[in-house]
N, C-alpha and C positions, 0 to 999 in steps of 0.2 A: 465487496472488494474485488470481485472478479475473478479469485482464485480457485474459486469450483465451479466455473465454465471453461471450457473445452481449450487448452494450451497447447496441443501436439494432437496431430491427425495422421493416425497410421493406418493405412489402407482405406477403411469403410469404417474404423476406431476412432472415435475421438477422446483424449485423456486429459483430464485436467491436471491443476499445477501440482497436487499432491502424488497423485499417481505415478506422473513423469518423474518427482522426486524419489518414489520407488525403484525408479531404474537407475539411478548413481551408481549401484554398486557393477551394475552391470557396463556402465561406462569409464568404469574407473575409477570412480570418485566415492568410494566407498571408507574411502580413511578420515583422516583428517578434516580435510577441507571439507566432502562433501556432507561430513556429522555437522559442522558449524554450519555450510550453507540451509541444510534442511529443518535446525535448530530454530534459526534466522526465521526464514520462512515461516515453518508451522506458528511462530510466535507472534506473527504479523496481525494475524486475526484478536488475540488477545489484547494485543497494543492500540488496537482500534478502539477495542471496547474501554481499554484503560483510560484513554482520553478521552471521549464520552462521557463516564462518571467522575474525573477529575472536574470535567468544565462543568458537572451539574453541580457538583459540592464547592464549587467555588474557585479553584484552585487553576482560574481561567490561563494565565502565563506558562506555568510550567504543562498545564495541559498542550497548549499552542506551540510550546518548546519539544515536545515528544513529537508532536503531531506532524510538526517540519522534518524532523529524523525518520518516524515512521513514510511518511509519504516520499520524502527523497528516495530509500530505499526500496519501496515498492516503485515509485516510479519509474528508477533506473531498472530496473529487474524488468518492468514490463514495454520501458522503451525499448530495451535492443530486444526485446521477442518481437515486438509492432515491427522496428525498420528490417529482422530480417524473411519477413512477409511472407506469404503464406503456403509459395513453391508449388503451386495448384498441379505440374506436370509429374512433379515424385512421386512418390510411395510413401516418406515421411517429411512431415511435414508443420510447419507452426500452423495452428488455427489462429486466427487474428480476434476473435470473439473475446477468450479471456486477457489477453495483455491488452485490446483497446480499455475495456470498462475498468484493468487495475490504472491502467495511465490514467484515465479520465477520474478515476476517484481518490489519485495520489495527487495529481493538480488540483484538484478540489479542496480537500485536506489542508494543502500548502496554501491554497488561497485563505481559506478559513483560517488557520494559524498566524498567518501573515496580518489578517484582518485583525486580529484577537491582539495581535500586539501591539500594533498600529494605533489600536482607538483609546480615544484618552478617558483613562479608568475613571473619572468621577467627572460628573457634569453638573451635580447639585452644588449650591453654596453653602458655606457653615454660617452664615449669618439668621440668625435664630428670627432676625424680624424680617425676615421675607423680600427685602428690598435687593430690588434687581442690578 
């Protein structure tokens, strides 16, 4: 998912997505919003796995229906880290390493869900004598 390579580069530091979640409280966002956002997050990795074992047991739709929600949501989270680039002159800074791979495996996701829903659930006939 990309979430445990490098998201923020502070000086000679580089800190992934969890870690920088560690610092909410430090930025303010220690109440509220920043419990739901970290919630959100740490739960991203689970929801991946979720749909995985939905689409092995069968349950290929509502897996593909999770997987559009999950991937929208990492996506966006790791578009605006991608577009606001990686500030190579500051002191802190985004690393582009983790938000490119969560972008690239959130459109991935969304392509596979999209696929999943797209294709037409049965291709066999019910006709018992085989005739085409």
């Amino acid at each position: 998912m990309g979430s445990f390579l490098p998201w923020l580069r502070s000086g000679t530091v580089n800190r992934n997505s969890y870690e920088v979640l560690a610092l909410r409280g430090w930025a303010g966002l220690g109440n509220g919003y920043g419990e739901v956002i970290r919630v959100a997050w740490v739960s991203m990795t689970p929801v991946a796995v979720l749909c995985v074992l939905l689409f092995t047991f069968g349950l290929r739709r509502f897996a593909a229906w999770i997987g559009i929600l999950f991937g929208t949501i990492t996506g966006t989270v790791a578009a605006l880290a991608t577009v606001q680039g990686s500030n190579e002159g500051a002191m802190v800074g985004i690393s582009l390493t983790g938000p490119a791979v969560a972008l690239c495996g959130a459109v991935l996701a969304i392509a596979g869900a999209i696929t999943v829903l797209t294709a037409s659930a049965r291709t066999a006939t019910n006709d018992p004598g085989g005739t085409p």
